[in-house]
PDB file of N, CA, C, O and CB in Angstrom:
ATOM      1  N   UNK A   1     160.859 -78.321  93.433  1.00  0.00           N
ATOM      2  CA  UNK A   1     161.641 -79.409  94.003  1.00  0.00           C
ATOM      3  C   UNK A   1     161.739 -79.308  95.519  1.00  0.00           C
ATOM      4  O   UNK A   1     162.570 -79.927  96.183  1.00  0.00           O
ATOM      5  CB  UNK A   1     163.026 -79.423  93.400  1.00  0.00           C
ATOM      6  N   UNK A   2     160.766 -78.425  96.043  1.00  0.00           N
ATOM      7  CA  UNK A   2     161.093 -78.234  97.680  1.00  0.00           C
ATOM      8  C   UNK A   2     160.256 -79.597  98.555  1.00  0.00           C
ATOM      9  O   UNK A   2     160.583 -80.011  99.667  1.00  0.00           O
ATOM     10  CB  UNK A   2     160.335 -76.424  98.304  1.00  0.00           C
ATOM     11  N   UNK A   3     159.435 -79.976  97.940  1.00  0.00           N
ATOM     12  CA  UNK A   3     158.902 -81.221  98.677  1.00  0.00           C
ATOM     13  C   UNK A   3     160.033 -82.583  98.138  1.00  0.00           C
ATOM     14  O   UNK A   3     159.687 -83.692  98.544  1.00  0.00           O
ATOM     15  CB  UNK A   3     157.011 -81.511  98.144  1.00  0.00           C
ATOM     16  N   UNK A   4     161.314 -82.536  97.275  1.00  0.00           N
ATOM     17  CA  UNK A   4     161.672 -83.482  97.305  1.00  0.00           C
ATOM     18  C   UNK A   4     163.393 -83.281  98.200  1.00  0.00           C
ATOM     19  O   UNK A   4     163.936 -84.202  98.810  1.00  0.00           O
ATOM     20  CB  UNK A   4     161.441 -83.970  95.848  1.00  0.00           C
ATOM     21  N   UNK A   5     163.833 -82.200  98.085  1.00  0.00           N
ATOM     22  CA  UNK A   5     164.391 -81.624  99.217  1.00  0.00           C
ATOM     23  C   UNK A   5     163.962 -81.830 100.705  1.00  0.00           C
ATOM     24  O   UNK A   5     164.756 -82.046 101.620  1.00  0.00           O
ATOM     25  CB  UNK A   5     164.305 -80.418  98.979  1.00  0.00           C
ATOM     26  N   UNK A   6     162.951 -81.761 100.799  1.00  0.00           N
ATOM     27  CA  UNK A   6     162.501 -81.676 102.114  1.00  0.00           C
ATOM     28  C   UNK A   6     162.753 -83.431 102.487  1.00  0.00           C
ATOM     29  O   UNK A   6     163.388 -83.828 103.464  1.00  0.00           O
ATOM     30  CB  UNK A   6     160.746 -80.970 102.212  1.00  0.00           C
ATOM     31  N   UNK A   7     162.303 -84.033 101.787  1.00  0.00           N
ATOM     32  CA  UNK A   7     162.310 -85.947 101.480  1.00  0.00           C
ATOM     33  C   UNK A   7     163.506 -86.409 101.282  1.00  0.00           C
ATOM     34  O   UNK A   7     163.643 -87.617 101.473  1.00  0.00           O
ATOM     35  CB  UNK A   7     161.529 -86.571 100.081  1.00  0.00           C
ATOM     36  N   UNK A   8     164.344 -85.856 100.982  1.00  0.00           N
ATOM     37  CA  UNK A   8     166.190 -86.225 101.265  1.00  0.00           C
ATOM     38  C   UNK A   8     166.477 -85.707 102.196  1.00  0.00           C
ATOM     39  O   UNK A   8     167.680 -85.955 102.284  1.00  0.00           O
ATOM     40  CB  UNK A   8     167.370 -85.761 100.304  1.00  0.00           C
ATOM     41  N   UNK A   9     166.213 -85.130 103.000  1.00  0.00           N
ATOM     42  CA  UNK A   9     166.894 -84.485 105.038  1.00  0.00           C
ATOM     43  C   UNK A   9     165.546 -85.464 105.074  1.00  0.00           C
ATOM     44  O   UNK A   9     166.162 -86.455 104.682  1.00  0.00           O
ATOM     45  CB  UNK A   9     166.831 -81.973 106.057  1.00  0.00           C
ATOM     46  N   UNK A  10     164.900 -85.699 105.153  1.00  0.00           N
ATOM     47  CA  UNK A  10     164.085 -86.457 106.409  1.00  0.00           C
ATOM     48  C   UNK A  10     164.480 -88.312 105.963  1.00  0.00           C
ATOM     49  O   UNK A  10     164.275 -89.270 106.709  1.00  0.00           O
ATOM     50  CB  UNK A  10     161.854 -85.961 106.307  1.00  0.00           C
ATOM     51  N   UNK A  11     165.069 -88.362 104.568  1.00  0.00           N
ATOM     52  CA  UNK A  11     165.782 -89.782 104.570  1.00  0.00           C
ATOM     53  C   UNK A  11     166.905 -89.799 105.283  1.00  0.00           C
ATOM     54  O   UNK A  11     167.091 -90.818 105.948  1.00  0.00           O
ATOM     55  CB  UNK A  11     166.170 -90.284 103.263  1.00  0.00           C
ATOM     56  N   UNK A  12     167.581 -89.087 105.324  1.00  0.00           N
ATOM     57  CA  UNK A  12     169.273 -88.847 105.057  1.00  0.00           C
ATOM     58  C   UNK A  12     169.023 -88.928 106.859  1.00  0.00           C
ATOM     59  O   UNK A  12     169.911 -89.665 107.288  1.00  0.00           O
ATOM     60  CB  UNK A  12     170.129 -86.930 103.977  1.00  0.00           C
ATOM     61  N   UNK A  13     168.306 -88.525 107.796  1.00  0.00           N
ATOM     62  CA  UNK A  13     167.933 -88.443 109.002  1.00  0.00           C
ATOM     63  C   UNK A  13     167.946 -89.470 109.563  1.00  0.00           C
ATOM     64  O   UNK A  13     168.579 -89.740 110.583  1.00  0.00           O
ATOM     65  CB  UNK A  13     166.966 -87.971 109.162  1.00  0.00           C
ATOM     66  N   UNK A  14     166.696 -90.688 108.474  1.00  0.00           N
ATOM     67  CA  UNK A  14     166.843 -91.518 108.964  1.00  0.00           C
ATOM     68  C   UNK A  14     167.913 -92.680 108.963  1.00  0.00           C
ATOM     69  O   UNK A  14     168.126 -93.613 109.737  1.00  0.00           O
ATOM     70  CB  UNK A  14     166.015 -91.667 108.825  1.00  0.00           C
ATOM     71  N   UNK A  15     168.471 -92.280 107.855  1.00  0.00           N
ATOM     72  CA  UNK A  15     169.547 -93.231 107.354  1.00  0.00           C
ATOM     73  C   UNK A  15     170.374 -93.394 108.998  1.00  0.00           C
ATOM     74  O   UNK A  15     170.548 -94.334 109.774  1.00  0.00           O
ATOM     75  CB  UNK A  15     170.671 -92.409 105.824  1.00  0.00           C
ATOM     76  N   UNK A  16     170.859 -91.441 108.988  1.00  0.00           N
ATOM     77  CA  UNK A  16     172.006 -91.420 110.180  1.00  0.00           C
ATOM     78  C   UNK A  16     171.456 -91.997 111.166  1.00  0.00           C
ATOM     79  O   UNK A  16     172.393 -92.609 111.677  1.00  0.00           O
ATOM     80  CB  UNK A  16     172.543 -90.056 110.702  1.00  0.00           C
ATOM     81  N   UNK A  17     170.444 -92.223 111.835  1.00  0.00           N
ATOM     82  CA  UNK A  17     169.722 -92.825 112.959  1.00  0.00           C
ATOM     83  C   UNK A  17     169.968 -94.505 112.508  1.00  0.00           C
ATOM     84  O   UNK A  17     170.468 -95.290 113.314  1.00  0.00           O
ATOM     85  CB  UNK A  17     167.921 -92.228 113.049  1.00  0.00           C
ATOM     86  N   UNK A  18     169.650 -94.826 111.462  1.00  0.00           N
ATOM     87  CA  UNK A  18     170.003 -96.656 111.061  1.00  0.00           C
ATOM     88  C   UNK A  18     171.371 -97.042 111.246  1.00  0.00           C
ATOM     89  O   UNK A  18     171.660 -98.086 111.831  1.00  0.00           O
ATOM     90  CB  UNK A  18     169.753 -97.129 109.353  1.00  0.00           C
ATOM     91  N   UNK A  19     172.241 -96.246 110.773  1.00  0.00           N
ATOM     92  CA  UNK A  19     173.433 -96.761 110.790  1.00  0.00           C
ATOM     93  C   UNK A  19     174.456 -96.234 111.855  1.00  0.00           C
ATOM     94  O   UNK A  19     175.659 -96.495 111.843  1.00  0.00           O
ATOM     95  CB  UNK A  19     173.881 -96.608 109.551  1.00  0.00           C
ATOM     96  N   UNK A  20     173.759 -95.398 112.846  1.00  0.00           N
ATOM     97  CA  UNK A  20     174.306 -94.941 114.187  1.00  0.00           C
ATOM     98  C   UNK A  20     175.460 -96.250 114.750  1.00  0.00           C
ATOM     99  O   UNK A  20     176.689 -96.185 114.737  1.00  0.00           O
ATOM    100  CB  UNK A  20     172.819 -94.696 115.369  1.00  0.00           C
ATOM    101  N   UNK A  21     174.652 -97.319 115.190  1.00  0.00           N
ATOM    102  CA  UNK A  21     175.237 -98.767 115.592  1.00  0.00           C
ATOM    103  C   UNK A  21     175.567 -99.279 114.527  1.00  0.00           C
ATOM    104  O   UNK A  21     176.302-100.214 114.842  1.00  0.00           O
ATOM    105  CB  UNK A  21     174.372 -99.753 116.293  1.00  0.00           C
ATOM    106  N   UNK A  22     175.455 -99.231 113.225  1.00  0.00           N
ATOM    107  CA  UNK A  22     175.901-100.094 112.471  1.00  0.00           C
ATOM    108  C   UNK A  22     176.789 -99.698 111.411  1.00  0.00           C
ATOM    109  O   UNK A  22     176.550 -98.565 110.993  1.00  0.00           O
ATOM    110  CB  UNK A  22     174.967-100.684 112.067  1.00  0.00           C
ATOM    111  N   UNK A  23     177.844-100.360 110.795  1.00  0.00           N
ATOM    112  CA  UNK A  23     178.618 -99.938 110.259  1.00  0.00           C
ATOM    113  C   UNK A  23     178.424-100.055 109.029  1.00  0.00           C
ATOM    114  O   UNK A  23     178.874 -99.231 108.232  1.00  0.00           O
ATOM    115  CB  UNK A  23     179.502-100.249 110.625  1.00  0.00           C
ATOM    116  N   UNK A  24     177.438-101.523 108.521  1.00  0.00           N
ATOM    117  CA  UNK A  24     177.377-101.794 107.029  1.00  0.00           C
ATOM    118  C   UNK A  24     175.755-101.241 106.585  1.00  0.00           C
ATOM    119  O   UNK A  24     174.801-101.594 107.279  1.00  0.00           O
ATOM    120  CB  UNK A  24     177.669-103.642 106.697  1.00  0.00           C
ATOM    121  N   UNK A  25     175.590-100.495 105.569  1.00  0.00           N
ATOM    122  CA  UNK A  25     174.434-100.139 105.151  1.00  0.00           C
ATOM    123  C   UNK A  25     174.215-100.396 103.883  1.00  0.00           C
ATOM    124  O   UNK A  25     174.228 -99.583 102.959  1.00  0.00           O
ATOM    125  CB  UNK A  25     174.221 -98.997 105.382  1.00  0.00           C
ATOM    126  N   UNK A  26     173.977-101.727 103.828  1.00  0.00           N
ATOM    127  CA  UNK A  26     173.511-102.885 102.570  1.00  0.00           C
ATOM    128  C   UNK A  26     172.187-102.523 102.419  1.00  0.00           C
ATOM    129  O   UNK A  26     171.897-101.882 101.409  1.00  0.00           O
ATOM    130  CB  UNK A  26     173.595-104.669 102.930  1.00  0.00           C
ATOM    131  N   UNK A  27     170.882-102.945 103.625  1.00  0.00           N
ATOM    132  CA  UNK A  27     169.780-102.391 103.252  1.00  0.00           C
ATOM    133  C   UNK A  27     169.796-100.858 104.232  1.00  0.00           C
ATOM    134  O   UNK A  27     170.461-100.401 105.161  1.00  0.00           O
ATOM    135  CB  UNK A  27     168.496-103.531 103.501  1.00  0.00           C
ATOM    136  N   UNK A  28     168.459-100.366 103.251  1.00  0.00           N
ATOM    137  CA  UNK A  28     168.059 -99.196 103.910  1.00  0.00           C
ATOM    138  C   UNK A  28     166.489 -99.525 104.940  1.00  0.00           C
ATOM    139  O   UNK A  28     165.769-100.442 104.544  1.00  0.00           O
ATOM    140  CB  UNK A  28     167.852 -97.991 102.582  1.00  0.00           C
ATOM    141  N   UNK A  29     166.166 -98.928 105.903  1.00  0.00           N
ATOM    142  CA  UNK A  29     164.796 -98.880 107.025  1.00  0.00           C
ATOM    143  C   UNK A  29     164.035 -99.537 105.776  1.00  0.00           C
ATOM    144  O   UNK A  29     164.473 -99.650 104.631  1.00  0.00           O
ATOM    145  CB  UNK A  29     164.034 -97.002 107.791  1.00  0.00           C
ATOM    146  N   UNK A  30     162.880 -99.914 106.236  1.00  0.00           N
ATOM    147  CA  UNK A  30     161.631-100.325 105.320  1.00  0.00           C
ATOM    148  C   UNK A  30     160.668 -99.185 105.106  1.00  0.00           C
ATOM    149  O   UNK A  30     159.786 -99.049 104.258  1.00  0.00           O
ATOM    150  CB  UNK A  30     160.783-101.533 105.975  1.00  0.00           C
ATOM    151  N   UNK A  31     161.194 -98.133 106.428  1.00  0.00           N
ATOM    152  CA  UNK A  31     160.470 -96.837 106.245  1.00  0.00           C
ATOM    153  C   UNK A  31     160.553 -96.306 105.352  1.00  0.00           C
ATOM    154  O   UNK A  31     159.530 -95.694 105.047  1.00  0.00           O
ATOM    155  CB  UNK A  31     160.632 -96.003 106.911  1.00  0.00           C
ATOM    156  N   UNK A  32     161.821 -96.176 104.325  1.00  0.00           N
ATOM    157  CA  UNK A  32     161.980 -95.720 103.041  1.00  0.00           C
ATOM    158  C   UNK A  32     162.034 -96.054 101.705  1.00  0.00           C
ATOM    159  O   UNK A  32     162.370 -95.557 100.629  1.00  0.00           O
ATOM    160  CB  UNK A  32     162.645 -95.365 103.080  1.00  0.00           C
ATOM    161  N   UNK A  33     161.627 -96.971 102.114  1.00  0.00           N
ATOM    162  CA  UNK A  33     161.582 -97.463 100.498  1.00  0.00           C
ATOM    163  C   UNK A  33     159.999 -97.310  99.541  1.00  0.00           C
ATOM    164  O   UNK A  33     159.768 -97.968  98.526  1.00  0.00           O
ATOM    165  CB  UNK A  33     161.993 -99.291 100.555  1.00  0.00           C
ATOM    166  N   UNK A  34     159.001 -96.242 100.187  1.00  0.00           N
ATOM    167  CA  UNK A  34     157.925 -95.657  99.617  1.00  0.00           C
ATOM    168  C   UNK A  34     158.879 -94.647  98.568  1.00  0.00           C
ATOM    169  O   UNK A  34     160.024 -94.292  98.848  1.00  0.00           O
ATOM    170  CB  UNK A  34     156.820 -94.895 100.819  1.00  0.00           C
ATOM    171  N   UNK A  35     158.443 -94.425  97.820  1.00  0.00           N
ATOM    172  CA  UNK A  35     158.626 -93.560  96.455  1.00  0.00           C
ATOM    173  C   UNK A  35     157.477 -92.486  97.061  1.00  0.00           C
ATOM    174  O   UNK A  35     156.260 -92.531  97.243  1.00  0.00           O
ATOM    175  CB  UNK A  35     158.191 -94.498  94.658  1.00  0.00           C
ATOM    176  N   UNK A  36     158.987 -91.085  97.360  1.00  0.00           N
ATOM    177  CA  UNK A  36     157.882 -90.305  96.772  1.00  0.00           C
ATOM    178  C   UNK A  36     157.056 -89.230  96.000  1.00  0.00           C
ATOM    179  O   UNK A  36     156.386 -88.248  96.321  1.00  0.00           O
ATOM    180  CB  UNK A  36     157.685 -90.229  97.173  1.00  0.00           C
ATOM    181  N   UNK A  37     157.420 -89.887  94.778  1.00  0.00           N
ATOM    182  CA  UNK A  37     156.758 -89.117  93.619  1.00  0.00           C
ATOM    183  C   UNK A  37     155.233 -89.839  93.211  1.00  0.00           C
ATOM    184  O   UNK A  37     154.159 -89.269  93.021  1.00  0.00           O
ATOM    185  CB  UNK A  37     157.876 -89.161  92.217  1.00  0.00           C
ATOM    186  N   UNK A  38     155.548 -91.257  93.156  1.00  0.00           N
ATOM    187  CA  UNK A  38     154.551 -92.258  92.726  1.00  0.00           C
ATOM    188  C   UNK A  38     153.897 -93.185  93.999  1.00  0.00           C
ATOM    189  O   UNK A  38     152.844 -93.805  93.848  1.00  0.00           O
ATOM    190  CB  UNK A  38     155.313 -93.227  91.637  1.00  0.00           C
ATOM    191  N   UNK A  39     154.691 -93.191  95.310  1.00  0.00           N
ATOM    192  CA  UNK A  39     154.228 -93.594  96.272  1.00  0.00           C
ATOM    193  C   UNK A  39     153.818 -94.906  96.163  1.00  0.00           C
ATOM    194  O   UNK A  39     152.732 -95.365  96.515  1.00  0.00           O
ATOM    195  CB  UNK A  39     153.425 -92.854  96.619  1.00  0.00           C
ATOM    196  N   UNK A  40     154.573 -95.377  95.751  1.00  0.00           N
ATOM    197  CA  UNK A  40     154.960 -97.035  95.503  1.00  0.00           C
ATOM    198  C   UNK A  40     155.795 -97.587  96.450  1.00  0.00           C
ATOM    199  O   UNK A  40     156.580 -96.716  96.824  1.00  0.00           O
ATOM    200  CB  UNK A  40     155.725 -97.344  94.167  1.00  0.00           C
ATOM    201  N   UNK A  41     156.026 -98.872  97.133  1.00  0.00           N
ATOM    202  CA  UNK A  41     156.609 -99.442  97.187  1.00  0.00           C
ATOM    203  C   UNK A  41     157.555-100.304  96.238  1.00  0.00           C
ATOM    204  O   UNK A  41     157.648-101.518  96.061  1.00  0.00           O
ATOM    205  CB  UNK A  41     156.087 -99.652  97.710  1.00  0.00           C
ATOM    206  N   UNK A  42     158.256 -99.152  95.668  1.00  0.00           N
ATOM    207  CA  UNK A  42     159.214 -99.749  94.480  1.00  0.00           C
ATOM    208  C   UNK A  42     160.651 -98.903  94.461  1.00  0.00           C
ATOM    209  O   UNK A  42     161.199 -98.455  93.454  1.00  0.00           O
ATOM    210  CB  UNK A  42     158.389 -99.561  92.844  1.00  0.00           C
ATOM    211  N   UNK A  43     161.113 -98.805  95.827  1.00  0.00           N
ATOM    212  CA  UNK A  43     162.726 -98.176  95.772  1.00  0.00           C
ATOM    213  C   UNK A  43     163.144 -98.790  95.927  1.00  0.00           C
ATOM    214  O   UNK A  43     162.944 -99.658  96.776  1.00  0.00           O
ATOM    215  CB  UNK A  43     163.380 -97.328  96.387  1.00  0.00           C
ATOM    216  N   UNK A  44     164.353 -98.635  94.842  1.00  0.00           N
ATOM    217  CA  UNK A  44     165.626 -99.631  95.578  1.00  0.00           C
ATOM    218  C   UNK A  44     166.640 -98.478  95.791  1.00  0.00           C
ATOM    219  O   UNK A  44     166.348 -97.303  95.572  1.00  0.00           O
ATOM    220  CB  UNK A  44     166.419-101.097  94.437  1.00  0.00           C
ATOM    221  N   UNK A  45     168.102 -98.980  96.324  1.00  0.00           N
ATOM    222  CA  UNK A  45     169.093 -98.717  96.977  1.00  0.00           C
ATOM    223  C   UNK A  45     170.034 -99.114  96.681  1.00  0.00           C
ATOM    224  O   UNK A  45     169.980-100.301  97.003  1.00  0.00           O
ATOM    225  CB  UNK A  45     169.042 -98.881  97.882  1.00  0.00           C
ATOM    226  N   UNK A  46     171.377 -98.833  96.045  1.00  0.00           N
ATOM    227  CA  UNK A  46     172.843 -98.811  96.038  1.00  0.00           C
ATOM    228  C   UNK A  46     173.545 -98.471  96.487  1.00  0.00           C
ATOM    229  O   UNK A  46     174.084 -97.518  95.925  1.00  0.00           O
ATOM    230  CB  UNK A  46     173.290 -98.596  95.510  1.00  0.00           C
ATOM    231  N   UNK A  47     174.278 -99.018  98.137  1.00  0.00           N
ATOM    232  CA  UNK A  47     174.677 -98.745  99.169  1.00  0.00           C
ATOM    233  C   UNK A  47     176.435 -98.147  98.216  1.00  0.00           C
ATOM    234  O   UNK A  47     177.178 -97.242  98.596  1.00  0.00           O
ATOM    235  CB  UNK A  47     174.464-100.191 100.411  1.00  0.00           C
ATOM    236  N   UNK A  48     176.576 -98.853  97.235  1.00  0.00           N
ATOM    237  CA  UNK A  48     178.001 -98.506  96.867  1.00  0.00           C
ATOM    238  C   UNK A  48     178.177 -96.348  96.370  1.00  0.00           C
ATOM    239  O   UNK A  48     178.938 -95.415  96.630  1.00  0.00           O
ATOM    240  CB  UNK A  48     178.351 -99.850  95.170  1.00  0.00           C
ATOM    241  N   UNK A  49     176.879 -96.611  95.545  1.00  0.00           N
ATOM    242  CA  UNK A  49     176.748 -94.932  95.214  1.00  0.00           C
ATOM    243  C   UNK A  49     176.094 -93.940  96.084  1.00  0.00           C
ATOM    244  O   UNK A  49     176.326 -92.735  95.979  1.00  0.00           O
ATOM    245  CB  UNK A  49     175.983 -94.707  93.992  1.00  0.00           C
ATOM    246  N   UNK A  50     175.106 -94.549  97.126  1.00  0.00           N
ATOM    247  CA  UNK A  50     174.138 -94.058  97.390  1.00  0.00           C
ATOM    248  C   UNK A  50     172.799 -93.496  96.703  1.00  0.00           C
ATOM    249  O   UNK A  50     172.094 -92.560  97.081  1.00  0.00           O
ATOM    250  CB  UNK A  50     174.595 -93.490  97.845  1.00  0.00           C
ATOM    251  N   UNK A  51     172.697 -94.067  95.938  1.00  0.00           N
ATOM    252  CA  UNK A  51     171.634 -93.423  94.840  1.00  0.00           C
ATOM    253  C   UNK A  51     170.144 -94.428  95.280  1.00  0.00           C
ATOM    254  O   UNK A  51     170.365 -95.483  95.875  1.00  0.00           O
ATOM    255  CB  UNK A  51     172.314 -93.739  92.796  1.00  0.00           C
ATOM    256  N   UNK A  52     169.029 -94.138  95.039  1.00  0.00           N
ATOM    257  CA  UNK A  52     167.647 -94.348  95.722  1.00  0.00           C
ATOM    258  C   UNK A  52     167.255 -93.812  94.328  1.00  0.00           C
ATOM    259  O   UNK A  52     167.326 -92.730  93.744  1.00  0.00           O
ATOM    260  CB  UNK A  52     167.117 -93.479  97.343  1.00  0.00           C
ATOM    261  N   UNK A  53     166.565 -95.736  93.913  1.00  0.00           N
ATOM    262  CA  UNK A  53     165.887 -94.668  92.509  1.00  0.00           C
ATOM    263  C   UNK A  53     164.620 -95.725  92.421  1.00  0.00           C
ATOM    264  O   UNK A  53     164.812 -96.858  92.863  1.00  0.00           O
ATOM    265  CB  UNK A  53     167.106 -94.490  90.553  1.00  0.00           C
ATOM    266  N   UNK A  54     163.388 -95.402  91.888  1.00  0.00           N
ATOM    267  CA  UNK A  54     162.154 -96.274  91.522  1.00  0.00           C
ATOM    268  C   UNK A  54     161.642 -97.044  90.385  1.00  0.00           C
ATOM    269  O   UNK A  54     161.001 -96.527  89.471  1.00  0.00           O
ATOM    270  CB  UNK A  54     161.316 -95.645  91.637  1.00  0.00           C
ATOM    271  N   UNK A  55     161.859 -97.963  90.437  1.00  0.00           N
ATOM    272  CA  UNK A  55     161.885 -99.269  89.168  1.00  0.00           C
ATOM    273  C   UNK A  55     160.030 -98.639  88.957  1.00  0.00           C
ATOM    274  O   UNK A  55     159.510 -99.617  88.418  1.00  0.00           O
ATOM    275  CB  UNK A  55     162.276-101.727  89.962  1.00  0.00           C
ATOM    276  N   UNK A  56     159.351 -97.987  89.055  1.00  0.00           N
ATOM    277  CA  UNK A  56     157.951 -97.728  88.696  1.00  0.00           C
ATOM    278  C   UNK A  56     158.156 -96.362  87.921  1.00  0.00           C
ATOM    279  O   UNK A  56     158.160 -96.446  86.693  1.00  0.00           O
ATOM    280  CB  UNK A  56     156.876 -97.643  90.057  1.00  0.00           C
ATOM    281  N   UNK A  57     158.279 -95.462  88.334  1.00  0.00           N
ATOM    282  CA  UNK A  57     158.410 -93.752  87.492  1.00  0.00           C
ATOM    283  C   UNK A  57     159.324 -93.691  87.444  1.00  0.00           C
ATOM    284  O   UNK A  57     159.327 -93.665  86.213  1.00  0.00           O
ATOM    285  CB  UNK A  57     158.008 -92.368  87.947  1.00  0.00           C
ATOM    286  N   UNK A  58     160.947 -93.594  87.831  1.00  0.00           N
ATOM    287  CA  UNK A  58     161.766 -92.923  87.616  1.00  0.00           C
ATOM    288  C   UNK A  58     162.510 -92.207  88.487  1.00  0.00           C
ATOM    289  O   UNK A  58     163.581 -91.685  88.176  1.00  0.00           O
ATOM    290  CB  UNK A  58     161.398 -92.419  86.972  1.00  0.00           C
ATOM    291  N   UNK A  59     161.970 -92.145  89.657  1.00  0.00           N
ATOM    292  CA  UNK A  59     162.417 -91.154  90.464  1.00  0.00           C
ATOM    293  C   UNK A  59     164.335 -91.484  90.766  1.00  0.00           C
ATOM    294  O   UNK A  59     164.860 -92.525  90.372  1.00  0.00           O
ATOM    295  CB  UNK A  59     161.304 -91.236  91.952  1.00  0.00           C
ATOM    296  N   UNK A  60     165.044 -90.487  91.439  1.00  0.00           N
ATOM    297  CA  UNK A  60     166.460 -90.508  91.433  1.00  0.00           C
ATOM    298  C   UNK A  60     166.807 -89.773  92.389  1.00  0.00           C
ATOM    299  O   UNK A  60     166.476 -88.588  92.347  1.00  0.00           O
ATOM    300  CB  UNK A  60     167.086 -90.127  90.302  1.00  0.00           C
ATOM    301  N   UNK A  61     167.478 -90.218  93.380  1.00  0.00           N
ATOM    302  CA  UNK A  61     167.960 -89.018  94.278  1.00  0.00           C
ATOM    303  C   UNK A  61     169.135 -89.528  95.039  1.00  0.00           C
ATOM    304  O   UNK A  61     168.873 -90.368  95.900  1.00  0.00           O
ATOM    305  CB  UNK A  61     166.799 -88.463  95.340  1.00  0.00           C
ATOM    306  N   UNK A  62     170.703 -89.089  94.846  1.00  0.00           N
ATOM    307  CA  UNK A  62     171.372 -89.207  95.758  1.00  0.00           C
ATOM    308  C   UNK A  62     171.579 -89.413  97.124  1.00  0.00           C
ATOM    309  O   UNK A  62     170.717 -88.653  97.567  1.00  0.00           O
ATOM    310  CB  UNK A  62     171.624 -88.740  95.603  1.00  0.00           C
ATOM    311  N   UNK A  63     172.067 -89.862  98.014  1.00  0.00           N
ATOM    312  CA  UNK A  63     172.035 -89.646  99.342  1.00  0.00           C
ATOM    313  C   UNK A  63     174.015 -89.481  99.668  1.00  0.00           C
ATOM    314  O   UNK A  63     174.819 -89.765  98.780  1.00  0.00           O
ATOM    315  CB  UNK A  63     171.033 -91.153 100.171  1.00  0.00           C
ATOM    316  N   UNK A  64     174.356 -89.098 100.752  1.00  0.00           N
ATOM    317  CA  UNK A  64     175.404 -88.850 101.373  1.00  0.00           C
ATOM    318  C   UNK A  64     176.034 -90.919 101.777  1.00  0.00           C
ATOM    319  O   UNK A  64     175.391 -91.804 102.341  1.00  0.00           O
ATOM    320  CB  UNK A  64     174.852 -87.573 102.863  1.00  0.00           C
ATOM    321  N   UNK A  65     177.244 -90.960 101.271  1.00  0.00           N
ATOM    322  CA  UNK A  65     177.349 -92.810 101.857  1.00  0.00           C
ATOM    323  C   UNK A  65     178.119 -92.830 103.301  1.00  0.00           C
ATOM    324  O   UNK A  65     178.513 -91.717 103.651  1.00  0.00           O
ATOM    325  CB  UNK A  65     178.542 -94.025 100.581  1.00  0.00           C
ATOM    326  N   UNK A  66     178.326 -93.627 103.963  1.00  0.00           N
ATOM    327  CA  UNK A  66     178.901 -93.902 105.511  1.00  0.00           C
ATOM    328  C   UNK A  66     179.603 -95.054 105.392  1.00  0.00           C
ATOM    329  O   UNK A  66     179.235 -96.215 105.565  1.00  0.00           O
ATOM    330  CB  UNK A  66     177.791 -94.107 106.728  1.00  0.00           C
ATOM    331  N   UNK A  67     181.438 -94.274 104.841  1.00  0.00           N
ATOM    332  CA  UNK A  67     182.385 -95.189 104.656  1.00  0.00           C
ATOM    333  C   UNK A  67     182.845 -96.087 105.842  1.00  0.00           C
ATOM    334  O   UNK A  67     183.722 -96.934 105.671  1.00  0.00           O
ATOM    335  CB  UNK A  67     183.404 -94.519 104.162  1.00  0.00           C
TER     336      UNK A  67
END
């Protein structure tokens, strides 16, 4: 799981850099929404949980939210 570790700090990075100026984080960058287990363009995002998961394989991964 160290390459998907490594892929939550380099989201979670960019997240903090997106929402620096902004307060509401409805969408996420377009930079992230590659999957990457299956490397699809098929993530979505639930700004309420923070959860990032792929309507193609499955993938699931928490993120930290910015109340």
């Amino acid at each position: 799981m160290g390459i998907y570790d490594k892929w939550k700090k380099d989201i979670e990075s960019k997240i903090d850099r997106y929402t620096k100026d902004e307060k509401i984080k409805e969408k996420i960058p377009a930079i992230v929404k590659r999957c990457p287990k299956c490397n699809n363009l098929t993530l979505q995002f639930d700004p309420k949980t923070g959860r990032i998961y792929c309507t193609s394989c499955g993938f699931e991964e928490f993120i930290k939210t910015v109340k």
